[in-house]
KOLKE-229067 format. One record per residue (C-alpha): x, y, z; residue in one letter. Coordinates in steps of 0.25 Angstrom, whole numbers, plus 5000, padded with zeros to 4 digits. Example, Ala and Ser with C-alpha at 12.3 -4.5 7.8 and 13.67 -1.06 7.14 Angstrom:
504949825031A
505549965029S
//
This chain:
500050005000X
501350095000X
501450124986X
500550214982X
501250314994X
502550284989X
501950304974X
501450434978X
502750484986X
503550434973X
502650534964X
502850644974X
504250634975X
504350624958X
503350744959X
504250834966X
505450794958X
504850834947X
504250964951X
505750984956X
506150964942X
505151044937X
505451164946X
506851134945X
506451164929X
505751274930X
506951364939X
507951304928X
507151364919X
506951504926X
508351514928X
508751484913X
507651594908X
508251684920X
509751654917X
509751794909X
509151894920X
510151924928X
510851954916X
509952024907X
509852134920X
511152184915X
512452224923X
512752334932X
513552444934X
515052424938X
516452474936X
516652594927X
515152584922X
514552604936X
515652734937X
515152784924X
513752784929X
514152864941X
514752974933X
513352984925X
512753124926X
511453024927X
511952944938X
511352994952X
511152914965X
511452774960X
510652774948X
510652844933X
509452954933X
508553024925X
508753164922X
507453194927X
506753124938X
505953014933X
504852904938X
504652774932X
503852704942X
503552764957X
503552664968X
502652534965X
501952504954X
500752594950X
499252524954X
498652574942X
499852534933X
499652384938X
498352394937X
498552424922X
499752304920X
498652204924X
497252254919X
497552354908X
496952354897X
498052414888X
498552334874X
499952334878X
500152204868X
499952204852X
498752124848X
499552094835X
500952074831X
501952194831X
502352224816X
503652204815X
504652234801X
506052204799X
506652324794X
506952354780X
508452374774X
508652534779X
508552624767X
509752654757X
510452794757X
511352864765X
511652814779X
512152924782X
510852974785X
510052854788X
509152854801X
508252754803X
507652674815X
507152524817X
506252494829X
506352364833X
505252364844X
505152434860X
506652514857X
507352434849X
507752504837X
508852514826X
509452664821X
510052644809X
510752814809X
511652834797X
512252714795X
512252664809X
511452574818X
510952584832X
510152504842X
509152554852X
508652474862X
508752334859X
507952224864X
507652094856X
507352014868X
505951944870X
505652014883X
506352144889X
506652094902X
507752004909X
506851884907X
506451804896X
505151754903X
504651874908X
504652034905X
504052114892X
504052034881X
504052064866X
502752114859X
503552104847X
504852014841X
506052104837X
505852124822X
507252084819X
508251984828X
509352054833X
510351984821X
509652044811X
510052224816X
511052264808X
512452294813X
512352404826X
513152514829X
512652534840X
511752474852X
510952574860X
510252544874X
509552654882X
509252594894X
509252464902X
507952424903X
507652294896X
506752324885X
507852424880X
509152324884X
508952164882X
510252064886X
509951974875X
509852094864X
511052154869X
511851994868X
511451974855X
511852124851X
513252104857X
513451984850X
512852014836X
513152174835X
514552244839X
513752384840X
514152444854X
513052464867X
512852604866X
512152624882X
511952714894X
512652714904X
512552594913X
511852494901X
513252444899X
513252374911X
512152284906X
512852264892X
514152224899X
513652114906X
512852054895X
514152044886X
514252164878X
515852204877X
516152334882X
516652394871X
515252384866X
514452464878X
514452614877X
513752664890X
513552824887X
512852914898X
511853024892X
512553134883X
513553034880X
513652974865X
514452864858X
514752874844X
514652754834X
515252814821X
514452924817X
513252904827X
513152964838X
512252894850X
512152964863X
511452934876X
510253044881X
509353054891X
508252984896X
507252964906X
507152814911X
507752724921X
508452584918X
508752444926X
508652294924X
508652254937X
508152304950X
508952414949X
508652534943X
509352664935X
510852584936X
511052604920X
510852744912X
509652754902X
509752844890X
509052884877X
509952914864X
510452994853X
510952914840X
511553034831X
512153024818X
512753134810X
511353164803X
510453094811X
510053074824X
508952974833X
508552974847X
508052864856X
507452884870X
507552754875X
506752734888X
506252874893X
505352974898X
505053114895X
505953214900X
506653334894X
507853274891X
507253244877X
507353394874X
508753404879X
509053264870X
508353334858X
509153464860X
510553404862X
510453294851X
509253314843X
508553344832X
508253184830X
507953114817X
507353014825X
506852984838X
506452844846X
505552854857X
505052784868X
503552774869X
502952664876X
502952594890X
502452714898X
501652734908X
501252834919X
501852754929X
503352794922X
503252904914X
504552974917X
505152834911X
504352824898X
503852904887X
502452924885X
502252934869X
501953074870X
503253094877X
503953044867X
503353124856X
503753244865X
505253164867X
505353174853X
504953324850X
506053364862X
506953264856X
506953344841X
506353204836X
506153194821X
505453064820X
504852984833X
504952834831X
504352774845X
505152664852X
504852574866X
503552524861X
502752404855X
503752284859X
503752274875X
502352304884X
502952394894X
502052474898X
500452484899X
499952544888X
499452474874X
500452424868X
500052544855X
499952634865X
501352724865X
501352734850X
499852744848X
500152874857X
501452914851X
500752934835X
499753014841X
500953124849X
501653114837X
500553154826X
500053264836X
501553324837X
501853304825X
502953214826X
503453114816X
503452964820X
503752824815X
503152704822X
503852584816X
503452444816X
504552344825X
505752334814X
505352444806X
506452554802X
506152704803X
507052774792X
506752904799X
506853004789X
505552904781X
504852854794X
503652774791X
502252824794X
501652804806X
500452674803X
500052634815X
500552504814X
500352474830X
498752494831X
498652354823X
499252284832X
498952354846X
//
């Protein structure tokens, strides 16, 4: 009459084994998939980089600062904007596939004079200047976070791999965040491109310990410029924050000039408004071109982002020729429809007056031909 207990005590003990196995499993597995956190939250300040920073006219009380005060989020979160994250009704997906092209062969004629832009989606973008190629921003990466499994993913796939951009001469990163700076983006860049890093001050440190030589990093404070031929690309202000970890404000951010000898672009990265767009327009402007960040705002940060009629203001302070918007359509960052930030941008820009190209995702801007404005987005928002 003892074996049935002794049954049942066998398919206990077998159960639990195989449950062991099976957790066992599942932390192996979390640990694989996790093995590139610590690492994708960068490096940190050392040596003569972390000296460098304390000689920074925006260094002050441990931290890189704005020059104007500035408020990204007060204390803890907002009621009313959690409220929104779980019961909003906002569209802040496509119904419908993004669009997406692979650009055409660039037009024949002189280089020399050549200005056109690429967007690849959020602020990824190509500058093709007379005869030399720059990249803003790039992030080819499925999610913009140091997780594979978890953070904002992709509303649309990159309309070209990263073994299909022509040869770069140069690679620019505003900030640290990780929608505007990706470890696996800037790995496969090292390895495929020999184009120098061209970063604020800090950034570097990040790059450093993801491989990239150190003859290849360029860490320039506001005001301060690196030359690659005849183009001229120089690090300007900007209202924002950075971090990739707990701690905040360790690295600089910046927006940029990219000037050539007849033409000239700007881009703001990640920023509010603030009059240092009028002090940027006077000292380097007019501009042929201007990229702007549009989306992910809210009134819970609005010191940090631009509204859309913000940045039509940006651009008229900035001497702006034409407005190509940037920071939209490829991550949900925010709570507004996903439309929403260009939706609001046409409507600034027809009532000012302003001229303005919204490209598809691969599409290329030659600025002095932009296309007209369609409406593209509203078929699939």
């Amino acid at each position: 009459m003892a074996a049935p207990a002794q049954d049942g005590n066998r398919d206990r003990s077998l159960g639990r084994r195989v449950s062991g196995t099976v957790g066992l499993a599942a932390l192996a597995g979390l640990a694989w998939v996790a093995r590139d956190i610590p690492l994708a939250l960068g490096g940190r300040l050392t040596g003569a980089r972390a000296e460098r920073a304390l000689r920074s006219p925006q260094y002050r009380e441990g931290a890189f600062r704005n020059p104007a005060s500035s408020r990204s989020m007060a204390g803890a979160p907002d009621r009313n904007l959690v409220r929104e994250l779980i019961f909003g009704k906002q569209k802040r997906h496509p119904t419908a596939a993004v669009p997406l092209l692979r650009p055409a062969d660039p037009p024949a004629g002189d280089t020399t004079r050549e200005l056109n832009v690429v967007w690849y989606g959020h602020a990824s973008a190509l500058i093709e200047i007379e005869g030399r190629r720059v990249l803003l921003d790039p992030v080819w990466s499925d999610r913009c976070s140091p997780s594979a499994l978890v953070g904002p993913k992709r509303l649309h796939e990159p309309p070209v791999r990263l073994d299909e951009l022509p040869r770069l001469d140069a690679i620019l990163i505003s900030h640290d965040h990780y929608d505007h700076l990706d470890l696996a983006t800037v790995r496969e860049l090292t390895a495929r491109q020999d184009a120098p890093f061209v970063v604020p001050i800090g950034v570097g440190a990040h790059l450093d310990r993801w491989g990239v030589p150190a003859d290849r990093i360029i860490e320039l404070d506001w005001s301060e410029s690196y030359e690659v031929g005849a183009l001229t690309l120089t690090a300007a202000p900007a209202q924002h924050f950075s971090g990739r970890g707990l701690r905040r404000d360790g690295t600089l951010w910046s927006s940029w000039v990219v000037a050539g000898a007849h033409r000239s672009l700007f881009y703001t990265g990640d920023s509010g408004y603030f009059d240092g767009y009028a002090a940027i327009g006077a000292a380097y402007g007019p501009f042929d071109v201007t990229l702007m960040q549009i989306g992910a705002y809210d009134r819970a940060w609005p010191s940090i982002h631009m509204f859309p009629e913000e940045a039509v203001t940006a651009h008229l302070d900035l001497r702006g020729g034409l407005l190509i918007p940037v920071h939209w359509a490829t991550f949900n960052l925010a709570l507004h429809d996903w439309s929403e930030p260009v939706d609001r941008l046409w409507a600034e820009a027809k009532a000012r007056d302003v001229r303005l190209a919204v490209p598809r995702p691969g599409e290329r801007v030659v600025v002095d031909d932009p296309p007209p404005v369609d409406g593209w987005w509203q078929a699939v928002a």
